[in-house]
C-alpha positions in Angstrom: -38.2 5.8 27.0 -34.2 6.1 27.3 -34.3 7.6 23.4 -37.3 10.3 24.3 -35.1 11.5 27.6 -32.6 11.9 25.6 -34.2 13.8 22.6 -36.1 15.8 25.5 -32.2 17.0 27.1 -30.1 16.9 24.2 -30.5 21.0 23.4 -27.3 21.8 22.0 -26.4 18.4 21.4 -26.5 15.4 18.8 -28.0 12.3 19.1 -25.7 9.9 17.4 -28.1 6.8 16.7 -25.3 4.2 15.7 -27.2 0.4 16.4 -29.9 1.8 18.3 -32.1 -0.8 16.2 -29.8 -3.3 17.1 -29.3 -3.0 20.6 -27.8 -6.2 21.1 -24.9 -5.7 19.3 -23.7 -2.7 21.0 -21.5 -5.0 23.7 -20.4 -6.8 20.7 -19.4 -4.0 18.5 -18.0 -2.3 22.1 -15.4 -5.5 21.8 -14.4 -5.3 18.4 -13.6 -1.6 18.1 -11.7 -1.9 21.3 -9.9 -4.8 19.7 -9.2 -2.7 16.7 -8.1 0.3 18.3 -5.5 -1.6 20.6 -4.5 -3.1 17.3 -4.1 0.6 16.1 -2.5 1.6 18.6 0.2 -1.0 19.1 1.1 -1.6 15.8 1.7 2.1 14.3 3.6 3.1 17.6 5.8 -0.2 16.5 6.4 1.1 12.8 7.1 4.7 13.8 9.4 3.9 17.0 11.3 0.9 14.6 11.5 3.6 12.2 13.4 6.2 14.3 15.7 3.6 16.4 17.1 2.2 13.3 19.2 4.1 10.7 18.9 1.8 7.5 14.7 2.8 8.1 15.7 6.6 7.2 14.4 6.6 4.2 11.7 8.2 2.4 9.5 5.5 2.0 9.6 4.7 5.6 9.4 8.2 6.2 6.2 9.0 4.7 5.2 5.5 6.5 6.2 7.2 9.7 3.6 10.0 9.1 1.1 8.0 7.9 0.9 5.3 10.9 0.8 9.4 13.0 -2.0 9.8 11.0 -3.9 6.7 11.8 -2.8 7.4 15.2 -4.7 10.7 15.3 -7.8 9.7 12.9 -8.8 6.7 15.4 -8.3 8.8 19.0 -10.7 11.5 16.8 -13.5 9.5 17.4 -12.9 6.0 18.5 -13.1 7.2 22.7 -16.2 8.7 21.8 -17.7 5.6 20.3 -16.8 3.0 22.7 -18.6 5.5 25.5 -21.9 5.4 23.5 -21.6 1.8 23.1 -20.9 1.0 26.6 -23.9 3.3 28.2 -26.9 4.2 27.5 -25.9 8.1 26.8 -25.9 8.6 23.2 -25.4 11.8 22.7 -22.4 14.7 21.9 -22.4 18.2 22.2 -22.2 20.4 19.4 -18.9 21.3 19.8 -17.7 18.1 20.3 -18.9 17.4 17.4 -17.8 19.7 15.0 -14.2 18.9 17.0 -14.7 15.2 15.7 -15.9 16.4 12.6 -13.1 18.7 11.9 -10.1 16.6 13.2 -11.6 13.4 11.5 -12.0 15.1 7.8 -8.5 16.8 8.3 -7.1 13.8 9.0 -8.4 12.0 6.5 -7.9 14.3 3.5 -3.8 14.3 4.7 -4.1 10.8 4.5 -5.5 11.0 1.1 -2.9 13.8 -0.1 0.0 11.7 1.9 -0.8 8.8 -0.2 -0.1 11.0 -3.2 3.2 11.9 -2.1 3.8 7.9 -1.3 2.6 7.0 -4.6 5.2 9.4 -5.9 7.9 8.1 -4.1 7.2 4.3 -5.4 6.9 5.9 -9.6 10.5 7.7 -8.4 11.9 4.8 -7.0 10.3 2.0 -9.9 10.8 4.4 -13.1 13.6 7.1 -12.6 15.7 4.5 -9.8 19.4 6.9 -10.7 17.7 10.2 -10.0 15.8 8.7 -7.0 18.1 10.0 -4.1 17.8 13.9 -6.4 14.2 13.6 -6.3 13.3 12.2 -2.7 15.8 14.6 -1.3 15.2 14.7 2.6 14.1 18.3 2.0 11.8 18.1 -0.2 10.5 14.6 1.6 9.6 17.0 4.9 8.6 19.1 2.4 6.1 17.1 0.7 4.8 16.0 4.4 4.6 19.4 5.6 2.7 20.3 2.7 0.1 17.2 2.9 -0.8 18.5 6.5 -1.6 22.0 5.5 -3.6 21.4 2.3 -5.7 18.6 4.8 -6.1 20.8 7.7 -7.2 23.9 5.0 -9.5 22.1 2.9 -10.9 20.6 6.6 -11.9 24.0 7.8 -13.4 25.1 4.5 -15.5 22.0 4.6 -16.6 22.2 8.3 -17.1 25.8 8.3 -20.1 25.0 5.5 -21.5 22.2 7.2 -21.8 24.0 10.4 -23.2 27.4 8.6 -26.3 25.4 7.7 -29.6 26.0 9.9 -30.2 23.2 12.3 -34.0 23.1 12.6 -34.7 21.5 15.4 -33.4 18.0 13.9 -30.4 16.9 16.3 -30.7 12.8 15.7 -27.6 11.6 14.0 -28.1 8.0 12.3 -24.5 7.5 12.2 -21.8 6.1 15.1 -20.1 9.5 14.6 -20.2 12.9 13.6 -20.0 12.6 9.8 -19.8 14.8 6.6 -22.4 15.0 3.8 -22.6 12.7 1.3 -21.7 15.9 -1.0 -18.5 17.1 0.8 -17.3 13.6 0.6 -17.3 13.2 -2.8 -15.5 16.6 -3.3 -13.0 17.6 -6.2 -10.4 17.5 -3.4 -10.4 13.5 -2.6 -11.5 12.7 -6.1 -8.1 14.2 -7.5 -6.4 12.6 -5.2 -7.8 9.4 -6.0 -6.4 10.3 -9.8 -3.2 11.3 -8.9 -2.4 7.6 -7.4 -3.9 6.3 -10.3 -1.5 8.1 -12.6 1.5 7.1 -10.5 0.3 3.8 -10.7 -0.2 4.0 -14.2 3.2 5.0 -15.0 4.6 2.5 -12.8 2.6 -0.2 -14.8 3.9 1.2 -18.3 7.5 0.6 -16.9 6.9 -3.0 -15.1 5.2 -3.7 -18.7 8.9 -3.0 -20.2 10.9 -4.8 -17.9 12.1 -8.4 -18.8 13.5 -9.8 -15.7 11.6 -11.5 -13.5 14.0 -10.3 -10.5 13.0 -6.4 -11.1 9.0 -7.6 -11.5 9.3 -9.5 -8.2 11.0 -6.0 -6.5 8.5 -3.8 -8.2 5.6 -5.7 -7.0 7.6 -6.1 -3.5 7.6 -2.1 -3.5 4.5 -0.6 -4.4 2.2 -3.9 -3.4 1.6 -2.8 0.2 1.0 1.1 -0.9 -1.8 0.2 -3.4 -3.1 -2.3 -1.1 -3.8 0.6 1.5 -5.2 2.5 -1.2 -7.7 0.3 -2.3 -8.5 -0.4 1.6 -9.2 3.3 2.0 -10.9 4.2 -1.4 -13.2 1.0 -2.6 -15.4 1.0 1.2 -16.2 4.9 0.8 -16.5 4.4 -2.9 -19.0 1.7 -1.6 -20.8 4.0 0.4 -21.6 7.1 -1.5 -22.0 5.9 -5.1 -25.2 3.5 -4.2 -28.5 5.4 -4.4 -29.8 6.3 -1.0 -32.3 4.2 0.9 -33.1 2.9 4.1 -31.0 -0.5 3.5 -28.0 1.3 2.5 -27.9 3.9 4.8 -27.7 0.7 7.7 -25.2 -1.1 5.3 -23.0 2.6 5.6 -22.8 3.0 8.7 -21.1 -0.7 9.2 -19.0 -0.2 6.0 -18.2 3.2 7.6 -17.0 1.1 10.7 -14.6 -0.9 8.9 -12.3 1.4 6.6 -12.4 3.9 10.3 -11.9 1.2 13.0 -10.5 -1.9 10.6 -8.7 0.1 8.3 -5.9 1.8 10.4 -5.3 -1.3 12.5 -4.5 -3.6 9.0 -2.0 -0.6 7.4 1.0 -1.5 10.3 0.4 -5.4 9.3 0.2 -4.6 5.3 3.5 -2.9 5.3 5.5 -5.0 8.0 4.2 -8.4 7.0 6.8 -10.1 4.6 8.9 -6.8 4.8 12.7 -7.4 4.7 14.1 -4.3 5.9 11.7 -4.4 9.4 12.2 -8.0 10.1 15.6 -6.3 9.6 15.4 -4.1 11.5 13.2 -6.1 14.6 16.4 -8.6 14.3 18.9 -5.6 14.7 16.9 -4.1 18.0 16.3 -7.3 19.4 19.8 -8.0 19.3 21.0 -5.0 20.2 19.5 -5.8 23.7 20.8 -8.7 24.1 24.4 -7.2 23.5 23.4 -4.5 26.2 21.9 -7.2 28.8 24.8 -9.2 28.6 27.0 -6.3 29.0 
C-alpha cells in the first residue's frame, strides 16, 4: 500500500527501490552507511588538515592525496544524505531534479577521481623510474596543474553524459531499482573510464619493468612502500564496478549490484584515509610533530 501511494504521487519524481524486498535490512543498512560516512568524513578531513599544518607533507604525492580525500568528501555528501533519508522512512522517492543533481555531481566526481588517479599514478612512475628529474617533473605548477585539469575533464565529460541520459523519453516508468540515482550500464563502461583504467596500468607497468631491474632489496622495500597504497585504491575502485557491469544481466545480479554498488560508494571512500595513513612514516610523522607541537604551546 505504502509503495502504490507512492507510485500514485511520485509525478515528477523517482522512486528509488533500494531493499524494498528486504525491508528488514533497511535499519541495518541505515547503521552501516552512517558508520561509513562518519568514517569518511573523519578520516579525509584528518589527511587534508595534517597535510596543510605540516610542511614536510607539501609534496606532490600528498598533494594529489589532499584532492583526492576532497573528492571522497564530495562523492559521499552527493548522495549518502539522501540515502540514509530513504532508509530511515518510509518516503522513497527523489525529485527529478534532485536527481539528475545526484546524478551529475556523483559521475563528475567520480570520473576526477578516475583522471586524479592517473595523475597519482604518474607521480609514483616519476618518483620510482626518473627519481633525479622528479622535483623538474612534479614541479608545484604543473602539480596544480595536473589537478586543475582532472576537475575540468571530470566535470566536462559529467555534463556530456548527464545531458544524454536525461534527453531520453521517460514513459511513464519512474521506479528506480537502485539506492541512488545511477548511470547506464552503457555510460559506465565509456571510453573515458576505460582509458583511464589503461593509463594506471601503463604507469604501473613501467614501474614494474624498473622494480624488475633493481637489485637491492632496500629500493624494492621503498618501491612497494610508495606505490602499494595507490594501486591498492585502484583496485578498490575498479575490480567492484568491473564486477558489476561485465556479468550478463539478470534478476540475481542486478540485486547482487546494487550491494556491490554500496560498497566501493559508501566502503570505498571511508578505507582510502586508512590505506594511505596506516604504516605511513611521514603521517605518523607528522601526527608526532602536531601532537607535540601542542604540548609545547600548552605548557607555554
Amino acid at each position: 500500500m505504502i509503495m502504490e501511494k507512492i507510485n500514485a504521487s511520485s509525478e515528477g519524481y523517482f522512486v528509488l527501490l533500494g531493499c524494498s524486498n528486504w525491508p528488514h535490512l533497511e535499519v541495518v543498512l541505515f547503521v552501516i552507511v552512517l558508520m561509513f560516512y562518519l568514517m569518511t568524513l573523519t578520516g579525509n578531513l584528518f589527511i587534508i588538515i595534517l597535510s596543510y599544518l605540516d610542511s614536510h607533507l607539501h609534496t606532490p604525492m600528498y598533494f594529489f592525496l589532499s584532492n583526492l580525500s576532497f573528492l571522497d568528501l564530495c562523492y559521499s555528501t552527493s548522495f549518502i544524505p539522501q540515502l540514509l533519508f530513504n532508509l530511515w522512512g518510509p518516503e522513497k522517492t527523489i525529485s527529478y531534479t534532485g536527481c539528475m543533481i545526484q546524478l551529475y555531481f556523483s559521475l563528475a566526481l567520480g570520473n576526477t577521481e578516475c583522471v586524479l588517479l592517473v595523475v597519482m599514478s604518474y607521480d609514483r612512475h616519476a618518483a620510482v623510474c626518473r627519481p633525479l628529474h622528479y622535483t623538474v617533473l612534479m614541479h608545484p605548477r604543473f602539480c596544480h596543474l595536473l589537478a586543475v585539469a582532472s576537475w575540468v575533464s571530470g566535470f566536462t565529460n559529467s555534463a556530456l553524459h548527464s545531458f544524454f541520459t536525461f534527453w531520453v523519453p521517460l514513459c511513464g516508468h519512474r521506479q528506480v531499482d537502485h539506492f541512488l540515482c545511477e548511470v547506464p550500464t552503457l555510460l559506465r563502461l565509456s571510453i573515458f573510464v576505460l582509458i583511464t583504467f589503461i593509463l594506471i596500468l601503463s604507469s604501473y607497468g613501467a614501474i614494474a619493468w624498473a622494480v624488475l631491474r633493481m637489485q637491492s632489496t632496500t629500493g624494492l622495500q621503498k618501491v612497494f612502500g610508495t606505490c602499494g597504497a595507490h594501486l591498492m585504491v585502484v583496485f578498490l575502485i575498479f575490480i567492484p564496478a568491473m564486477c558489476i557491469y561485465l556479468q550478463p544481466p539478470s534478476g540475481k545480479s542486478q540485486d547482487q549490484g546494487k550491494f556491490i554498488a554500496l560498497f566501493y560508494t559508501v566502503v570505498t571512500p571511508s578505507l582510502n584515509p586508512l590505506i594511505y595513513t596506516l604504516r605511513n612514516k611521514d603521517v605518523r610523522g607528522a601526527v608526532k610533530r602536531l601532537v607535540g607541537y601542542e604540548i609545547v604551546l600548552k605548557v607555554d
